[in-house]
C-alpha positions in Angstrom: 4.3 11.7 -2.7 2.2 9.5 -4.9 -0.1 7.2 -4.0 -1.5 3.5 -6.2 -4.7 1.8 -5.3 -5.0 -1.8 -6.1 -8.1 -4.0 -6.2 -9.0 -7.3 -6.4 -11.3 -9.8 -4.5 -9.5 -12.5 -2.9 -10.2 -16.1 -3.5 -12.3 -18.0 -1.0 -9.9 -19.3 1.6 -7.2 -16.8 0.5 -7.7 -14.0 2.6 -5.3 -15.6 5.5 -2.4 -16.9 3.5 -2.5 -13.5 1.1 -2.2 -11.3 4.6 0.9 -13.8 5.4 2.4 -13.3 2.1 1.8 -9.9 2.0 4.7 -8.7 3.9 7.2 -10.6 2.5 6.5 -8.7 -0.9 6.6 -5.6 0.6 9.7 -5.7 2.3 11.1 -5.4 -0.9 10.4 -2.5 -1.3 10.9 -1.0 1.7 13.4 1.6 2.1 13.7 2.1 -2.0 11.1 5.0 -2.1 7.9 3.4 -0.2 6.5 5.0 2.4 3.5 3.2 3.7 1.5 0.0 2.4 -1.7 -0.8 3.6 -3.1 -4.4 2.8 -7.2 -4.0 3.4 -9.8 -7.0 3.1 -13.6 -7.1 3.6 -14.2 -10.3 5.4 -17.5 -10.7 4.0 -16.6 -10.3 0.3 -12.8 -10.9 0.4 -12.7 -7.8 -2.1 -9.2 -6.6 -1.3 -7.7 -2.8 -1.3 -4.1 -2.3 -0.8 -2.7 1.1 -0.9 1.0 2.4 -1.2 2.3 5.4 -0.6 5.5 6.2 -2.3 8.1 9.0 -2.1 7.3 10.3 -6.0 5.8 8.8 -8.9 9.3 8.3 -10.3 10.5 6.4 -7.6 6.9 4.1 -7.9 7.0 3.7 -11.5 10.8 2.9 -11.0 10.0 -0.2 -8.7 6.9 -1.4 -10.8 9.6 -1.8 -13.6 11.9 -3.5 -11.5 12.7 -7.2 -13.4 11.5 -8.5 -10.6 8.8 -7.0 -9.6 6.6 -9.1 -11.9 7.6 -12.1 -10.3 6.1 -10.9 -7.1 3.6 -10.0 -8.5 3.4 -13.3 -10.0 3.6 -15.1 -6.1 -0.1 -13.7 -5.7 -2.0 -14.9 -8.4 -3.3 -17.7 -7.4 -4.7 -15.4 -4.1 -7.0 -13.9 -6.9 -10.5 -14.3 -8.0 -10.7 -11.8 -10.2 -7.6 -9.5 -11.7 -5.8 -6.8 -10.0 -6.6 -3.1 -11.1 -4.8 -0.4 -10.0 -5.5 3.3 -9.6 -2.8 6.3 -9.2 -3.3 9.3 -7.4 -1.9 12.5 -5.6 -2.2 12.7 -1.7 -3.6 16.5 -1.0 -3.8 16.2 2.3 -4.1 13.7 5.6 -3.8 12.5 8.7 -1.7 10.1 10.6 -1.9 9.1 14.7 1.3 7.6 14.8 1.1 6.7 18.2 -2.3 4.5 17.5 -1.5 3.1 14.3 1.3 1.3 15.7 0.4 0.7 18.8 2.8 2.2 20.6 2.5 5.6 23.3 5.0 7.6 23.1 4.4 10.1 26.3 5.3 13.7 25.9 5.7 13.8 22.2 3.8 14.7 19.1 4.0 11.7 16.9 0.7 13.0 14.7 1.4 13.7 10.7 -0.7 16.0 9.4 -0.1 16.9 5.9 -1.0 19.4 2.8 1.0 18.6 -0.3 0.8 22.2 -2.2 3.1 20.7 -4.8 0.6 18.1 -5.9 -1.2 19.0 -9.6 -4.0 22.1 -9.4 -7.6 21.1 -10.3 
């Protein structure tokens, strides 16, 4: 796995049509190597964090080099106040309620991800 970390602060009166948007863009993406995508706003500041999780760092640098991918990245500009950075790291280990983050019980089963990645660089 391989994780990016992108930051930006949203411009006032953004934050609502970005978080629409957002999904749109990610959806094409999904099943070609992404794994999760989190889209994370401070209400107060409108800074933004959105983090994707990807199956490898091939399979994420892949997609950033898609032809197209700069065009969606393009459709979010004029969300921003200030420019997107990004930030690329290794998962080591985590946690995931499956069950609460999407809402939905599932009785009698273990739906909880925990995970160590041993494969990921050493210190």
């Amino acid at each position: 796995m391989y994780c990016r970390m992108s930051r930006t602060t949203l411009a006032a009166g953004a934050v609502d049509a970005a978080a629409a948007k957002w999904p749109r863009m990610v959806e094409k993406f999904a099943k070609k190597g992404l794994i999760l995508q989190l889209m994370m706003v401070d209400p107060a500041t409108r800074e933004l964090r959105s983090l994707t999780v990807w199956e490898s760092e091939a399979i994420m640098r892949a997609q950033e080099a898609r032809v197209d991918a700069s065009d969606f990245a393009r459709e979010f500009e004029p969300f921003y106040e200030t420019p997107i950075e990004f930030s690329y790291f290794e998962p080591r280990s985590g946690f995931i309620d499956v069950d609460a983050f999407i809402g939905i019980a599932a009785p009698g089963k273990a739906n909880d991800i925990w995970f160590h990645n041993p494969q990921a660089g050493s210190d």
